[in-house]
N, C-alpha and C positions, 0 to 999 in steps of 0.2 A: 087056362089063362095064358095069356100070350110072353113071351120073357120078357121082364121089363130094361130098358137100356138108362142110363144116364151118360152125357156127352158133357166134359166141362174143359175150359181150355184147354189143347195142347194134352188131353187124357179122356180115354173112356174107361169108364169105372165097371165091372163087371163082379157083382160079389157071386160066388160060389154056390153058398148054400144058406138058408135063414131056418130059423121054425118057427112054425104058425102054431098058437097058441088056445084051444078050444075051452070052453068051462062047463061042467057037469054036464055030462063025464066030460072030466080035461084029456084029449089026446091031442099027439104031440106027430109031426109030420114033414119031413122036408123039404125044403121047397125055394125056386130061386128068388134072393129080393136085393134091392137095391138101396145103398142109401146116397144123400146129396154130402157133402163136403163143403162147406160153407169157408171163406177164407180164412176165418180167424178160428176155424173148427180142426178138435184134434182129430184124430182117425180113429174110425167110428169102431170101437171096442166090441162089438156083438156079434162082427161077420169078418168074414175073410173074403181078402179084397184083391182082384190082380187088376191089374193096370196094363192099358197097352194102348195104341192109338199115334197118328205120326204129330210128333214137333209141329205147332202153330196153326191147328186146324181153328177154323173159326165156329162157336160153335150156334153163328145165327145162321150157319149156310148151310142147314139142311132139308130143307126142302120142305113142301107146305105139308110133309107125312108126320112133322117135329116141331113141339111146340115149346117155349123156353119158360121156367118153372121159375127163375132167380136165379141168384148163386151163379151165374154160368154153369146151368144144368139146361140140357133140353131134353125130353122123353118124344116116346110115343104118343102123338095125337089120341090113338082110339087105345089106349090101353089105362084103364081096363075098357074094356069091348064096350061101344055106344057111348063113352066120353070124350065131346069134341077138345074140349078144355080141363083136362086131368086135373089135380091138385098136389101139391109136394109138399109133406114137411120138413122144415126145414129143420134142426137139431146144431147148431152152435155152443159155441165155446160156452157163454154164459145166458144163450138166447134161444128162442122158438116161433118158430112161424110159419105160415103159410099164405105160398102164395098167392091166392085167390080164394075169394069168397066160396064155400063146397053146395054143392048140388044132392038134395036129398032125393034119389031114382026111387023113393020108396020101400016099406018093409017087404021082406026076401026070407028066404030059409035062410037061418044060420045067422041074421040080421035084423028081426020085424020088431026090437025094440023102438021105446017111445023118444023122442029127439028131445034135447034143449035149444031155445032159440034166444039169442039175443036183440038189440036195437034193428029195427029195420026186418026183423024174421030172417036173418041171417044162423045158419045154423054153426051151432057154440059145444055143445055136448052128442055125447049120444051113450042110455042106459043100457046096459049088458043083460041078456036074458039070457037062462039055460039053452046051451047049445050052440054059442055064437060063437063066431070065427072071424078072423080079425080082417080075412082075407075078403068075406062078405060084406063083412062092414065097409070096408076098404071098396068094395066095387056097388055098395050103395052109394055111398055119398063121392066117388068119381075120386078117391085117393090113392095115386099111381105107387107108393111105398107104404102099404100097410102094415107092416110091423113096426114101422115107425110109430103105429100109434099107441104101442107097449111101452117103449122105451120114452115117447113123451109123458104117459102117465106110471113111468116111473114101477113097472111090473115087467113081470115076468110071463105070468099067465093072469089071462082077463077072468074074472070073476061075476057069476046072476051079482045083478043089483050094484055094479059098478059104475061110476057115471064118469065117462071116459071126457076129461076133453077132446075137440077136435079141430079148434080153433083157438091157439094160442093167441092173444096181445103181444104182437112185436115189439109194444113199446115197456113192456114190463119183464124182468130178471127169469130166466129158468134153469134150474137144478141139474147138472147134469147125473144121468140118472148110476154109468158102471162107474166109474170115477171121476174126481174133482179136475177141475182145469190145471194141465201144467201135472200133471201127477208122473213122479220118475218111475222108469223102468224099475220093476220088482215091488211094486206099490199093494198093499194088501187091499185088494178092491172089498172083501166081504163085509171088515168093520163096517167100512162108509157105505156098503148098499143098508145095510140092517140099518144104519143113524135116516137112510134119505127115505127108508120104506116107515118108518116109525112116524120119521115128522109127514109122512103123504095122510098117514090116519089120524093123526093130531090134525092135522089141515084139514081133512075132511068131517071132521067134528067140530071145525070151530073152537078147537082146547087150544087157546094160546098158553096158558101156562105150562102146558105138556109140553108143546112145542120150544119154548124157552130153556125148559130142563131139559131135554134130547139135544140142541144144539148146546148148551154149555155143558154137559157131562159128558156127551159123545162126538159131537160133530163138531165142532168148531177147531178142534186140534186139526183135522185130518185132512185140511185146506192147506197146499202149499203157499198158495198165495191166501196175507192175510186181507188182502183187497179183498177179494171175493168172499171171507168170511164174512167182512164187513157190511155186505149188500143184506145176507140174510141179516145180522146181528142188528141193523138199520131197521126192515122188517119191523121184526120182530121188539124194537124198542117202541115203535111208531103202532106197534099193533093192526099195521097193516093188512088184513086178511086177505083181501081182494088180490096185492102182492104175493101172498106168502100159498095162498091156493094154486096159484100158478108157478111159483117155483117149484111147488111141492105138486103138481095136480094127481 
């Protein structure tokens, strides 16, 4: 696969190195990946990131090879390989999304799980089988940062029989997954990944009272800002699923 670029004001983003994530057998692999920066997004915890690119470039001016994702991000047209119109997700401060509707190219090695569709057959999920890669998955359905789709459903490594979002609601809350927003230098990130991986399988069960008990025994402290505890604690008073699947997906 081709390396993928991101272009966003006055910066090109080039991350280093990522890992691609396999399930039964899980192997682990490395490999370059990019993520988007969103404005009011902190710096993305999972990759090392160098920065370089001249003061003030514009970045709709690159030519019909670059196509622009949001965010003042542009990628590559054709990466992955035979997608004219890529997809990006996006990973925000308290937000997730993506920019365009995703294109199902069909099952593939490494990817020939069965999809979720929403309104319109617009595709929403896709379930995890033995052997998949996140990297195939990613160059099924035309998404130019596939490990982004780990960190949107809040893992580490993909799991047979996981049902990945792949199409977040922009217009609804998302968890972030290494740490909470505004989290100061020296922040112990492991509590809060255990509280945000607990409440993903209480969500994924439909156990709200589980969920209620993991955020007020464990999670709700660990929010510098009590604003954004508030969003889940709201949830979760409201018994909100539909919200709280997505924050949690």
């Amino acid at each position: 696969m081709k390396k993928e670029a991101a272009i966003a004001t006055g910066v090109s983003i080039l991350v280093v190195a990522g890992l691609v994530a396999l399930a039964a057998p899980a192997v682990s692999a490395a490999l370059p990946h990019l993520t988007s920066i969103a404005a009011d997004a902190p710096s993305p915890s999972p990759t090392d990131v160098a920065a370089s690119g001249a003061e003030g470039t514009d970045p709709t001016d690159l030519g019909d090879d670059y196509v622009q994702v949001g965010n003042g991000v542009s990628i590559p047209r054709n990466d992955p390989e035979g997608c004219d119109a890529p997809s990006w997700i996006h990973l925000g401060r308290m937000s997730a999304s993506v920019n365009n509707d995703l294109i199902d190219r069909g099952p593939r090695d490494l990817a020939a799980g069965p999809v979720g569709v929403g309104d319109g057959g617009v595709v929403t999920t896709y379930t995890v089988e033995p052997g998949d890669s996140l990297y195939a998955i990613g160059d099924r359905f035309c998404i130019a940062n596939p490990l982004s789709i780990a960190d949107l459903n809040h893992t580490r490594v993909i799991q047979p029989g996981d049902v990945l979002l792949l199409r977040p609601d922009g217009s609804l809350p998302w968890i972030p997954y290494f740490s909470p927003p505004d989290a100061p230098g020296g922040y112990q990130q492991i509590p809060y990944q255990r509280a945000v991986e607990a409440m993903r399988i209480a969500a994924h069960a439909d156990d709200l009272d589980a969920m209620r008990a993991i955020f007020r025994d464990d999670m709700a402290g660990l929010f510098p800002s009590a604003a954004d505890a508030a969003v889940i604690a709201q949830a979760l008073d409201a018994g909100d699923l539909r919200a709280l699947r997505q924050m949690f997906a």
